[in-house]
N, CA, C and O atoms as a Tripos MOL2 file, in Angstrom:
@<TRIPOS>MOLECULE
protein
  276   275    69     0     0
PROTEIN
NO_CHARGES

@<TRIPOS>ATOM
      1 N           5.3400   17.9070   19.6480 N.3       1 UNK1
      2 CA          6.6290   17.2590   19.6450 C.3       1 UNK1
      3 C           7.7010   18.3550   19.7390 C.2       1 UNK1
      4 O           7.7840   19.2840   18.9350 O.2       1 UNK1
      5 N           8.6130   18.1430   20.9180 N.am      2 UNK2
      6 CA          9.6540   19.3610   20.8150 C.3       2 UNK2
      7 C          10.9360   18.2920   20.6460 C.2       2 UNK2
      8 O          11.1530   17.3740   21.4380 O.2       2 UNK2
      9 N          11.9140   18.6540   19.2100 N.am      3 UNK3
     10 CA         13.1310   18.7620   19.9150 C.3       3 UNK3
     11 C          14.2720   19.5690   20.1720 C.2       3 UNK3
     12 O          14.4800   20.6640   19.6490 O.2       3 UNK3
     13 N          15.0430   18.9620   21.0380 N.am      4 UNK4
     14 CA         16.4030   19.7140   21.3890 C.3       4 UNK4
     15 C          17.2410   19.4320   21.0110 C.2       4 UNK4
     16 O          17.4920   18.2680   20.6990 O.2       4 UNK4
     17 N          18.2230   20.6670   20.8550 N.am      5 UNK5
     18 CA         19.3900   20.1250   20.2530 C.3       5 UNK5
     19 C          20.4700   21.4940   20.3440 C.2       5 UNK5
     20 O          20.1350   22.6730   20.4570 O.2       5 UNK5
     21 N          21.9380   20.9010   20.2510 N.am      6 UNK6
     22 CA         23.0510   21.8590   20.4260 C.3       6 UNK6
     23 C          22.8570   23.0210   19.3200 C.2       6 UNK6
     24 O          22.7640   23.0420   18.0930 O.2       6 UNK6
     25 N          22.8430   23.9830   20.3640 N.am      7 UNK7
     26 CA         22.7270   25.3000   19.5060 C.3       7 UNK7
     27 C          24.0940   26.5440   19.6580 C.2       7 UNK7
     28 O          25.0740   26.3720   20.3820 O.2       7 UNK7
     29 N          23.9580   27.2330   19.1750 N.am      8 UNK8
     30 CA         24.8630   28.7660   19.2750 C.3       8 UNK8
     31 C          25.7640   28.8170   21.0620 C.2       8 UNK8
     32 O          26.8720   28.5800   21.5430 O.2       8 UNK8
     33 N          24.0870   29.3940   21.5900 N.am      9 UNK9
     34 CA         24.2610   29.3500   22.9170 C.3       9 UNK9
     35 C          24.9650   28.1970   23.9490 C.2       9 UNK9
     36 O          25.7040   28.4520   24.9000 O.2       9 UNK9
     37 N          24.5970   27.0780   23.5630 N.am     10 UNK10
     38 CA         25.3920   25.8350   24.1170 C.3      10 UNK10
     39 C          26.6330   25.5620   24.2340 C.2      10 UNK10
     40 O          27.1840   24.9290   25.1350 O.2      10 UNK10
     41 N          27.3220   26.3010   22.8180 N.am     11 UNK11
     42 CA         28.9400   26.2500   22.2630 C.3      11 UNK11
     43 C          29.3740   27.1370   23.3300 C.2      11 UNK11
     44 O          29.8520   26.5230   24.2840 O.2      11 UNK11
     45 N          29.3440   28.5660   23.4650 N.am     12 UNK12
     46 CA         29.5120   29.5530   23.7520 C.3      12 UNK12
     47 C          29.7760   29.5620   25.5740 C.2      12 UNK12
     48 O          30.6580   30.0410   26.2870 O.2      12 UNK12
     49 N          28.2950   28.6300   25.8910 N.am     13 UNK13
     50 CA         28.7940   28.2940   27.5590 C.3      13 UNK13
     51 C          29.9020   27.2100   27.7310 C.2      13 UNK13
     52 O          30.5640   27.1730   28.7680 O.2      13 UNK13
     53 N          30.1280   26.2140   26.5790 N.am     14 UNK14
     54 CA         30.8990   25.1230   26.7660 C.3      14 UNK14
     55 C          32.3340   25.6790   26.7330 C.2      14 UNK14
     56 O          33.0810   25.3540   27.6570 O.2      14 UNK14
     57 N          32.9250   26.7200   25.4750 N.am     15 UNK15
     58 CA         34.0330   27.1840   25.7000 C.3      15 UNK15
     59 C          34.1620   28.3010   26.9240 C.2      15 UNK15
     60 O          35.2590   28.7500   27.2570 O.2      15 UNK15
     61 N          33.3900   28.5460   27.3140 N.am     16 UNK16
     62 CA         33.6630   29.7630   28.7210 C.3      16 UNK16
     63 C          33.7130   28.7890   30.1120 C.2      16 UNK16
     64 O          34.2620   28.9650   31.1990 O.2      16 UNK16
     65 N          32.7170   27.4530   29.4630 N.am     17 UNK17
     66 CA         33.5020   26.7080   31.2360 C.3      17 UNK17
     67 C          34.8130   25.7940   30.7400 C.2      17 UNK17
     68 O          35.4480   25.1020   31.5360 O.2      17 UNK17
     69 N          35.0680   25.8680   29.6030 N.am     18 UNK18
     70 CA         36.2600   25.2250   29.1470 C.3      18 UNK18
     71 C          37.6330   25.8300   30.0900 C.2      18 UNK18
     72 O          38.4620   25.3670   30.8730 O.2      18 UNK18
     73 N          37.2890   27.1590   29.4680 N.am     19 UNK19
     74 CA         38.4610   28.1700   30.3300 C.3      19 UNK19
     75 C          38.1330   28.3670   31.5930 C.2      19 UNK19
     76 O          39.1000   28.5560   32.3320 O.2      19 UNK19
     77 N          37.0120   28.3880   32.1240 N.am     20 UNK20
     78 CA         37.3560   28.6390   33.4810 C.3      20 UNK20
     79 C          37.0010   28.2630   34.1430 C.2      20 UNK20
     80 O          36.6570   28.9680   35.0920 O.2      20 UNK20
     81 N          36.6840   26.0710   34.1920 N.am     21 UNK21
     82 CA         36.5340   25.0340   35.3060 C.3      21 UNK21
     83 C          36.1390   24.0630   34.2080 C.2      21 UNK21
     84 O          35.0150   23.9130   33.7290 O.2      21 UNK21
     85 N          37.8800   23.0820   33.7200 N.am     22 UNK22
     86 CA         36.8060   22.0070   32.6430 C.3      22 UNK22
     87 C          35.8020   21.1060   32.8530 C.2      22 UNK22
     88 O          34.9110   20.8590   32.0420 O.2      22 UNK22
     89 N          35.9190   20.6700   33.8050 N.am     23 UNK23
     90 CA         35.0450   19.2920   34.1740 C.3      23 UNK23
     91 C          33.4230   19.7210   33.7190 C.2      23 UNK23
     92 O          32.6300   19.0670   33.0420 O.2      23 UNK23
     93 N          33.2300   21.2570   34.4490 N.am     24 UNK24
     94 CA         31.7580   21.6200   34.0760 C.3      24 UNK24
     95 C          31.1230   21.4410   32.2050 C.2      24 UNK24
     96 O          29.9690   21.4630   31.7780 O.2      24 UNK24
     97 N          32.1140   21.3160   31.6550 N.am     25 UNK25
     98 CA         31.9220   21.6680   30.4650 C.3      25 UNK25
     99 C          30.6080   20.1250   29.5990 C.2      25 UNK25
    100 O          29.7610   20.0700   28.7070 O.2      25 UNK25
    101 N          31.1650   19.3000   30.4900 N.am     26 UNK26
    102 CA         29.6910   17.9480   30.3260 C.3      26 UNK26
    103 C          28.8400   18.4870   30.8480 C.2      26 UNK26
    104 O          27.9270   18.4230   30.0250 O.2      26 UNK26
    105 N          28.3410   19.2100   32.0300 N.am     27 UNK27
    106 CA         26.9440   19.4110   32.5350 C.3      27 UNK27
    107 C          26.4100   20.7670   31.0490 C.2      27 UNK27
    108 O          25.2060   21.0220   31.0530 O.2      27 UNK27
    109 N          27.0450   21.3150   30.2280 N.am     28 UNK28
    110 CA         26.6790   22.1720   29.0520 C.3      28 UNK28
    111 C          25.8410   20.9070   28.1530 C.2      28 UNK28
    112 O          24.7270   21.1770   27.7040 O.2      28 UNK28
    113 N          26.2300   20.0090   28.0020 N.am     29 UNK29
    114 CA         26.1450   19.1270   27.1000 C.3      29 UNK29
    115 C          25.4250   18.2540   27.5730 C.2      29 UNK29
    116 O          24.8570   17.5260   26.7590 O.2      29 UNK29
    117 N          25.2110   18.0340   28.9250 N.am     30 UNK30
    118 CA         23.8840   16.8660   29.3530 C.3      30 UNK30
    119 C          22.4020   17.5500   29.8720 C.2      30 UNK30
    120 O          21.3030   17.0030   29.9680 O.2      30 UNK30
    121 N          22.8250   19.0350   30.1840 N.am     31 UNK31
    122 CA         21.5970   19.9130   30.5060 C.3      31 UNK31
    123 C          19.9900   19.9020   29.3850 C.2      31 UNK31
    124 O          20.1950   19.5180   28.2340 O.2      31 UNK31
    125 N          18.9710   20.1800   29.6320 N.am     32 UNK32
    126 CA         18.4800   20.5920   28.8390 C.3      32 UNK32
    127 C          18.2200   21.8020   28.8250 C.2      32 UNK32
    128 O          17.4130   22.3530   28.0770 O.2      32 UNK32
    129 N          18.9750   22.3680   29.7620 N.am     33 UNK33
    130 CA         18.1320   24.2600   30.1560 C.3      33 UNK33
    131 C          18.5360   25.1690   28.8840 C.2      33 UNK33
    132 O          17.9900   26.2200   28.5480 O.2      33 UNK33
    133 N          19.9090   24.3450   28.0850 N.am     34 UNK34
    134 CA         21.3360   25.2220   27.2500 C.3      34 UNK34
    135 C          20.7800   24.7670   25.8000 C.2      34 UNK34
    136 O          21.2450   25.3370   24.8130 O.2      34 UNK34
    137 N          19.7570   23.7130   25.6290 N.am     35 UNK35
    138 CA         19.5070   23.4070   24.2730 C.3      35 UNK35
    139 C          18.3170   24.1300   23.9170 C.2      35 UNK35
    140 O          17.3880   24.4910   24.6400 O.2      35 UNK35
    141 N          18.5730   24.3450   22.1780 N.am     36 UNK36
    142 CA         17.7960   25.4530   21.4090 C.3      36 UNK36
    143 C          16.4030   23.9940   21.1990 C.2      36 UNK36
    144 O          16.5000   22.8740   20.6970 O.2      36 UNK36
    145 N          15.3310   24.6500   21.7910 N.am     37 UNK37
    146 CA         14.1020   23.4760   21.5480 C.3      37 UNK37
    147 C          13.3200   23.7810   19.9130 C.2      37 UNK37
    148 O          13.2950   24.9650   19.5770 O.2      37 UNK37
    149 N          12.9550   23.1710   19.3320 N.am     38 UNK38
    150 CA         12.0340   23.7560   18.2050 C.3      38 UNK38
    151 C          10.5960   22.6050   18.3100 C.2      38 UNK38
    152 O          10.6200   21.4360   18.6940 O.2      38 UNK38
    153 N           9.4540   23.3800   17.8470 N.am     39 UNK39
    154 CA          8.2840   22.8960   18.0650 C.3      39 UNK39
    155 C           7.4910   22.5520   17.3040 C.2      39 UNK39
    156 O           6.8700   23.3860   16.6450 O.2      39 UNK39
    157 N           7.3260   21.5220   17.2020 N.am     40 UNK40
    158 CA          6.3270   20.7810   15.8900 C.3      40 UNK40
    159 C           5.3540   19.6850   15.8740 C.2      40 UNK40
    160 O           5.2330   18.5770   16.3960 O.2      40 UNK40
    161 N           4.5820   20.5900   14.9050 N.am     41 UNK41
    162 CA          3.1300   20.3070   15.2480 C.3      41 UNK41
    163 C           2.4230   18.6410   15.2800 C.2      41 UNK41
    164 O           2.2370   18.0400   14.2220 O.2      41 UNK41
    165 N           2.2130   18.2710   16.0940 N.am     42 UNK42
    166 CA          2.1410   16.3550   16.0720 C.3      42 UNK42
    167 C           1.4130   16.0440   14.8810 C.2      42 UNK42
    168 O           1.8390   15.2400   14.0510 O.2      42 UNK42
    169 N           0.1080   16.7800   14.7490 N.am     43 UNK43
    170 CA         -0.6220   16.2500   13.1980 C.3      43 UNK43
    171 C           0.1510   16.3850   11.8140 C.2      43 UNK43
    172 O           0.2030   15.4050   11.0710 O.2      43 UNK43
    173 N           0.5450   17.1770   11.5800 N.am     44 UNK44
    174 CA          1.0290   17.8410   10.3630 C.3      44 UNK44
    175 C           2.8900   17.7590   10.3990 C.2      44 UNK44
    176 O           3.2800   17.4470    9.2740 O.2      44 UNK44
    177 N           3.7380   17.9020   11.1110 N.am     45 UNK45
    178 CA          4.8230   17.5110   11.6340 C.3      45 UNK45
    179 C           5.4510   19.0570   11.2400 C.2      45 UNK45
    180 O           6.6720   19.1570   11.3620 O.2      45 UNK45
    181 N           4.8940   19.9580   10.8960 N.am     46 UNK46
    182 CA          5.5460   21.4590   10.7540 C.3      46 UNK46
    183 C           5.9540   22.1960   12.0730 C.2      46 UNK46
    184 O           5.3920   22.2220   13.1680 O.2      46 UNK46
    185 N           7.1500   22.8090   11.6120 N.am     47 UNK47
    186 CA          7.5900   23.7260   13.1710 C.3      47 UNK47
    187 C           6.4170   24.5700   13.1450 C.2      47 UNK47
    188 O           5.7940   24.7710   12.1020 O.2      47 UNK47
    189 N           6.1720   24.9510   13.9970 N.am     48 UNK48
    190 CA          5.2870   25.9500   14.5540 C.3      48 UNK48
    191 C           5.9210   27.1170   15.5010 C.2      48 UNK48
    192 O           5.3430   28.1850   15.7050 O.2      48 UNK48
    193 N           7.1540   26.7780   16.0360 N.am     49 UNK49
    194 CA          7.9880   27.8430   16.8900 C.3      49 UNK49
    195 C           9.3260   27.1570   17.4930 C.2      49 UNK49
    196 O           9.6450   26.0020   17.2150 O.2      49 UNK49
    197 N          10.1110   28.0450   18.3950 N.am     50 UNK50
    198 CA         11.2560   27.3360   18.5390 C.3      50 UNK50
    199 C          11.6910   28.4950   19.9910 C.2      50 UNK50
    200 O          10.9990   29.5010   20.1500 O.2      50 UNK50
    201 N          12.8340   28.2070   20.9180 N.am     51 UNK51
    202 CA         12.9090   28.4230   21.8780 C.3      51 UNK51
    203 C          14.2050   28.7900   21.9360 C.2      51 UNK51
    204 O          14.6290   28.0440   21.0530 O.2      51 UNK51
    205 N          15.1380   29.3730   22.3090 N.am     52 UNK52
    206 CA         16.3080   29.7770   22.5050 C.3      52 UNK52
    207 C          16.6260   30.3690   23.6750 C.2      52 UNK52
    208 O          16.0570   31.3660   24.1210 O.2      52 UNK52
    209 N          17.6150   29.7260   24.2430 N.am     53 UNK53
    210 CA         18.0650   29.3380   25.5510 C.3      53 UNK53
    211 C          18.9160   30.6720   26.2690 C.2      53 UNK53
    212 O          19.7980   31.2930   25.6750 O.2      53 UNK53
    213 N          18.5210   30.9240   27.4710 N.am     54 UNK54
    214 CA         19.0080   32.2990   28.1450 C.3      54 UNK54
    215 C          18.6650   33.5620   27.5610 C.2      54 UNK54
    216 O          18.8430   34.5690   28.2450 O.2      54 UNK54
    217 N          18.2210   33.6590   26.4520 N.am     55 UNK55
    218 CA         18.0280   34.6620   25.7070 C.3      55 UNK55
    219 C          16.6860   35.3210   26.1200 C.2      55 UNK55
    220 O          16.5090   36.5390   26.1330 O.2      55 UNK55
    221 N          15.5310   34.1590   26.5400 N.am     56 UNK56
    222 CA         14.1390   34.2220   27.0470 C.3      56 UNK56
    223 C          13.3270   32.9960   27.0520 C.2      56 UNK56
    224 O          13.4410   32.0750   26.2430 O.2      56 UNK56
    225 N          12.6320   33.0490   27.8740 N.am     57 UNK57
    226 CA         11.7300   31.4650   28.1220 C.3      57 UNK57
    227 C          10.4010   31.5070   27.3070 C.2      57 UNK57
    228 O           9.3540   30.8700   27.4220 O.2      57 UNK57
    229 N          10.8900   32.6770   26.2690 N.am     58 UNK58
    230 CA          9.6670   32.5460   25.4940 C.3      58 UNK58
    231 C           9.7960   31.8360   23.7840 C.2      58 UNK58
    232 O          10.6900   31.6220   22.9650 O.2      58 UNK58
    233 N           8.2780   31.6510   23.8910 N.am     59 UNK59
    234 CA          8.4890   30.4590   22.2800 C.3      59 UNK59
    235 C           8.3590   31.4010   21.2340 C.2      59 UNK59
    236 O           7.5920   32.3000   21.5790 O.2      59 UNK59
    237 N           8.8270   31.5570   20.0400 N.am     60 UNK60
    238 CA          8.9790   32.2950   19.3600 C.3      60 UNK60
    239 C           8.0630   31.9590   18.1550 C.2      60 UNK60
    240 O           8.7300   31.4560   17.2500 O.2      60 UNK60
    241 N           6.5660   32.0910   17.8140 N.am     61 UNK61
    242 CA          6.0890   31.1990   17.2660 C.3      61 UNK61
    243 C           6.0760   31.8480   15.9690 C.2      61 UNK61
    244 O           6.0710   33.0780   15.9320 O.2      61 UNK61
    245 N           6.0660   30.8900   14.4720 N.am     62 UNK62
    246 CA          6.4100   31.4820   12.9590 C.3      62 UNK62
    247 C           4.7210   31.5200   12.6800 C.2      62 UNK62
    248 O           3.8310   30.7580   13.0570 O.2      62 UNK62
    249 N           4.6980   32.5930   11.9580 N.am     63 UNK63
    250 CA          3.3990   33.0710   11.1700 C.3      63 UNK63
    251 C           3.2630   32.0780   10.1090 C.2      63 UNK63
    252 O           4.1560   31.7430    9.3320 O.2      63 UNK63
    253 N           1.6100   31.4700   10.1600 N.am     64 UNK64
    254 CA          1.2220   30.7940    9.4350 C.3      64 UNK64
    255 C           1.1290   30.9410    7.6140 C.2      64 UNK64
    256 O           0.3320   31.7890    7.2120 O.2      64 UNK64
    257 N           1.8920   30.1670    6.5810 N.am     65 UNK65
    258 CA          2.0960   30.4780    5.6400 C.3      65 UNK65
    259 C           0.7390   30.6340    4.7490 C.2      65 UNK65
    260 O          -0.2050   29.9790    5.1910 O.2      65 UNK65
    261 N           0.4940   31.3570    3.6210 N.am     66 UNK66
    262 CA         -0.9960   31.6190    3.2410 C.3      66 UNK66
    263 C          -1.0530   30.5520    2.3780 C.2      66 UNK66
    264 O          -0.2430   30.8050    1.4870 O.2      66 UNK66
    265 N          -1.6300   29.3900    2.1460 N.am     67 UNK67
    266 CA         -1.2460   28.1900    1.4100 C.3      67 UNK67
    267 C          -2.8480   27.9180    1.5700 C.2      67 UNK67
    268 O          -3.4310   28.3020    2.5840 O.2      67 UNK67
    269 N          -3.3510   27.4150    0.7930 N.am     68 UNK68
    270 CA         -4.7500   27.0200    0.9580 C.3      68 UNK68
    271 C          -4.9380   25.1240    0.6970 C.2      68 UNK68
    272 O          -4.7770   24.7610   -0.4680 O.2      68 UNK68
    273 N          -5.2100   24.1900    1.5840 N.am     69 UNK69
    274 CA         -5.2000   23.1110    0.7360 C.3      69 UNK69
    275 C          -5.6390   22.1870   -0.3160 C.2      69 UNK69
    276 O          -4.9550   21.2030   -0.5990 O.2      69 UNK69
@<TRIPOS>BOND
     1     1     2 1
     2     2     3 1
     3     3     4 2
     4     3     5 am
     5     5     6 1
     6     6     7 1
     7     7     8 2
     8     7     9 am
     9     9    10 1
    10    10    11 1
    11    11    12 2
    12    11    13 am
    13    13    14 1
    14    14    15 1
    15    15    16 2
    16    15    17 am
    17    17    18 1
    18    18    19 1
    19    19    20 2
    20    19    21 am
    21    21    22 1
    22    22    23 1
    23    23    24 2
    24    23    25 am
    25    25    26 1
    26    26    27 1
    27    27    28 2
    28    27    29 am
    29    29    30 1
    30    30    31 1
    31    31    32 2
    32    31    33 am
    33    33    34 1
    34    34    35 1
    35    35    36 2
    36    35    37 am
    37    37    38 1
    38    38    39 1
    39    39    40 2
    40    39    41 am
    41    41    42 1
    42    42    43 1
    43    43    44 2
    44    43    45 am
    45    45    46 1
    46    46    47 1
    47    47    48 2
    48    47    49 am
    49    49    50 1
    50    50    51 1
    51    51    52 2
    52    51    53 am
    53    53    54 1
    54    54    55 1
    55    55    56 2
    56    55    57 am
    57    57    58 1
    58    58    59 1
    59    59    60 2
    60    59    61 am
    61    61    62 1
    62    62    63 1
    63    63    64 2
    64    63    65 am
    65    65    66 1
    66    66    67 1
    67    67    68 2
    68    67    69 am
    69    69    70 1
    70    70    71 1
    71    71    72 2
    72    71    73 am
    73    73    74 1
    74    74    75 1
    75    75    76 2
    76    75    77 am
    77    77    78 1
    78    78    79 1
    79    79    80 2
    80    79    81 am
    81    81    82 1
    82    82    83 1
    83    83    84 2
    84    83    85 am
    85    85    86 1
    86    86    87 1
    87    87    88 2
    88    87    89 am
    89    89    90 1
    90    90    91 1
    91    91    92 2
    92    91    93 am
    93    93    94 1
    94    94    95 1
    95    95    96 2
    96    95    97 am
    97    97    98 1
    98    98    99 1
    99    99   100 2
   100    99   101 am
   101   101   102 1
   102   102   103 1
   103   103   104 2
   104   103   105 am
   105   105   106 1
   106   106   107 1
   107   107   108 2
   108   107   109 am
   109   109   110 1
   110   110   111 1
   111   111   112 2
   112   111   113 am
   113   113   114 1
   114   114   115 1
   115   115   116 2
   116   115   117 am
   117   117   118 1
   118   118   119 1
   119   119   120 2
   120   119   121 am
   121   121   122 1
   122   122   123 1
   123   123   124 2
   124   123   125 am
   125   125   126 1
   126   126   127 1
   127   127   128 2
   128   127   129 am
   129   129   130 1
   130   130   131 1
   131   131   132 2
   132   131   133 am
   133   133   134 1
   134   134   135 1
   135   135   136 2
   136   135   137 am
   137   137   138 1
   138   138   139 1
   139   139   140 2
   140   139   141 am
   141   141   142 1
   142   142   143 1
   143   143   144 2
   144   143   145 am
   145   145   146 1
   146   146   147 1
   147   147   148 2
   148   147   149 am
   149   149   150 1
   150   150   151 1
   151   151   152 2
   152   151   153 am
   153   153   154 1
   154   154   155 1
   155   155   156 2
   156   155   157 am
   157   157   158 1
   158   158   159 1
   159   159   160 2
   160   159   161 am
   161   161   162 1
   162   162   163 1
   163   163   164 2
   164   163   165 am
   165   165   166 1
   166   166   167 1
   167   167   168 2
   168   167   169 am
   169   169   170 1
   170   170   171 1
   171   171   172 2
   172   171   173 am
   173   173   174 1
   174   174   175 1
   175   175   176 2
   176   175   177 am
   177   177   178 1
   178   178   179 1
   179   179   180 2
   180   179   181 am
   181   181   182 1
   182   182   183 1
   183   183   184 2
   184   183   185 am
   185   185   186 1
   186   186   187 1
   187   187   188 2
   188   187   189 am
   189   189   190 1
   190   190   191 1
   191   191   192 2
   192   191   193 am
   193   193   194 1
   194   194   195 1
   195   195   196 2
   196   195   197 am
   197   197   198 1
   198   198   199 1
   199   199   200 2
   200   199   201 am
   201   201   202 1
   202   202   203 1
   203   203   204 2
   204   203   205 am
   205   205   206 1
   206   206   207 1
   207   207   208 2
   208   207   209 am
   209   209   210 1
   210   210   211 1
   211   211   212 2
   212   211   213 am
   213   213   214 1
   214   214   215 1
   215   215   216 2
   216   215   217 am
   217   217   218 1
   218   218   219 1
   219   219   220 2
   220   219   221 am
   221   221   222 1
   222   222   223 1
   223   223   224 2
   224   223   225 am
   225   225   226 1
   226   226   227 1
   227   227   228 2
   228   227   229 am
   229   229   230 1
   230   230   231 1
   231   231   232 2
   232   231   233 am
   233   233   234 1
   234   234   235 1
   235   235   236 2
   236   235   237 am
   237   237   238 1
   238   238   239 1
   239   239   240 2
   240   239   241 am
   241   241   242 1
   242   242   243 1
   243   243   244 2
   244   243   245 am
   245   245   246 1
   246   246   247 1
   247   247   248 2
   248   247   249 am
   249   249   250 1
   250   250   251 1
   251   251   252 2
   252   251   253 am
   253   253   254 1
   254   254   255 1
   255   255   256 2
   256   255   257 am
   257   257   258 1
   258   258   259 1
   259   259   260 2
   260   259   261 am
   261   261   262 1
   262   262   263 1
   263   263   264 2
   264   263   265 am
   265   265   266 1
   266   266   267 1
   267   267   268 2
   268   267   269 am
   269   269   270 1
   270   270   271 1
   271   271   272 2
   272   271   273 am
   273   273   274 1
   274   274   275 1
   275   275   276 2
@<TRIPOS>SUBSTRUCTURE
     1 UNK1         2 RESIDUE 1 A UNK
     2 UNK2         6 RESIDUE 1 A UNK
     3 UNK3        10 RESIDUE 1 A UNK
     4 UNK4        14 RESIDUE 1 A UNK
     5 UNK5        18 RESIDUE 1 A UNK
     6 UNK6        22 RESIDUE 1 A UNK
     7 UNK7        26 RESIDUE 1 A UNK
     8 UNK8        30 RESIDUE 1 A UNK
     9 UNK9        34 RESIDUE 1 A UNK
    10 UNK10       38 RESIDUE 1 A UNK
    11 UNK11       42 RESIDUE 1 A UNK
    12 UNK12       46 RESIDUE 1 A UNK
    13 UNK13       50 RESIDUE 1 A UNK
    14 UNK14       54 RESIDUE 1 A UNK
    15 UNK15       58 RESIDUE 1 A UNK
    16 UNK16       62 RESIDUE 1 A UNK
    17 UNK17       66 RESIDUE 1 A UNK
    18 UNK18       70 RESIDUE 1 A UNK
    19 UNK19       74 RESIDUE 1 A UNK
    20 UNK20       78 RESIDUE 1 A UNK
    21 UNK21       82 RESIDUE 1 A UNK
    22 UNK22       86 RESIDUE 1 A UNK
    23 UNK23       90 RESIDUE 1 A UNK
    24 UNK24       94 RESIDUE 1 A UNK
    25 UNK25       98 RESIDUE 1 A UNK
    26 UNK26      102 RESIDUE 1 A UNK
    27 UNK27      106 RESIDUE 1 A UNK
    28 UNK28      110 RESIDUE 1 A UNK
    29 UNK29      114 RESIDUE 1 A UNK
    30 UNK30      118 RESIDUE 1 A UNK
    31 UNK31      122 RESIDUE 1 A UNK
    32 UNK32      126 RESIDUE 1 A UNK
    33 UNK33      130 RESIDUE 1 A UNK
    34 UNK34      134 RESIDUE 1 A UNK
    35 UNK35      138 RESIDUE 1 A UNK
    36 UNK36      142 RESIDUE 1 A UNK
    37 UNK37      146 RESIDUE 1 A UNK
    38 UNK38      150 RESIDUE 1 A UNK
    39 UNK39      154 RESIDUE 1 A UNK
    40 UNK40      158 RESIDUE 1 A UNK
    41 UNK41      162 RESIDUE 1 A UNK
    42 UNK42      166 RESIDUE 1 A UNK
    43 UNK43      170 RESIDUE 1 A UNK
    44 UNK44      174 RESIDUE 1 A UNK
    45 UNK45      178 RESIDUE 1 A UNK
    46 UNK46      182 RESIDUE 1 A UNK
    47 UNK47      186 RESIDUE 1 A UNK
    48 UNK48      190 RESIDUE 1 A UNK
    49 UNK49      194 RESIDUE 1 A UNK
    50 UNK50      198 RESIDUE 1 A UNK
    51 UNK51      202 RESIDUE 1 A UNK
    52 UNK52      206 RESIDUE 1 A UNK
    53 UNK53      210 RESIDUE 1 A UNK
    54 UNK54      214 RESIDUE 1 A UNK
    55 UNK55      218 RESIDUE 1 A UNK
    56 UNK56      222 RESIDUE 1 A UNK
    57 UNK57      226 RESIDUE 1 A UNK
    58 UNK58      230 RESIDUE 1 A UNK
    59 UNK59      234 RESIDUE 1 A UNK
    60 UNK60      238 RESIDUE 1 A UNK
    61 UNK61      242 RESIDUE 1 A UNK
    62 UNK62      246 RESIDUE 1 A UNK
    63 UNK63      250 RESIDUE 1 A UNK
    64 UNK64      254 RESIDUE 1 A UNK
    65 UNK65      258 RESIDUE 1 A UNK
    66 UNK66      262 RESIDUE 1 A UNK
    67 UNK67      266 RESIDUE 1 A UNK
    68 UNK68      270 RESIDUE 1 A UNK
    69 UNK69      274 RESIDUE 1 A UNK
């Protein structure tokens, strides 16, 4: 299960097409390329990693906590 959602990066392109072509400033906000994704696991419902936008197309995955059940 991934979701998306307005992040850092999203704000940041929205005020730079604010200033310099407003109309673009909805395609920031209807894209999915600009939203921060996070990833979680369908059985258990824990993030497992998360994605951040322009920065790299890579998933950033969190080290498993030592928890025994």
């Amino acid at each position: 299960m991934v979701i998306k959602q307005n992040g850092t990066v999203t704000y940041i392109f929205a005020i730079l097409l604010c200033v310099l072509f407003m109309p673009l400033v909805f395609f920031v906000f209807c894209s999915d390329c600009l939203k921060e994704k996070t990833h979680y696991c369908p059985n258990c419902n824990k993030r497992i990693g998360f994605e951040v936008p322009v920065v790299g197309s890579n998933i950033h995955f969190e080290k498993p906590s030592n928890s025994s059940y």
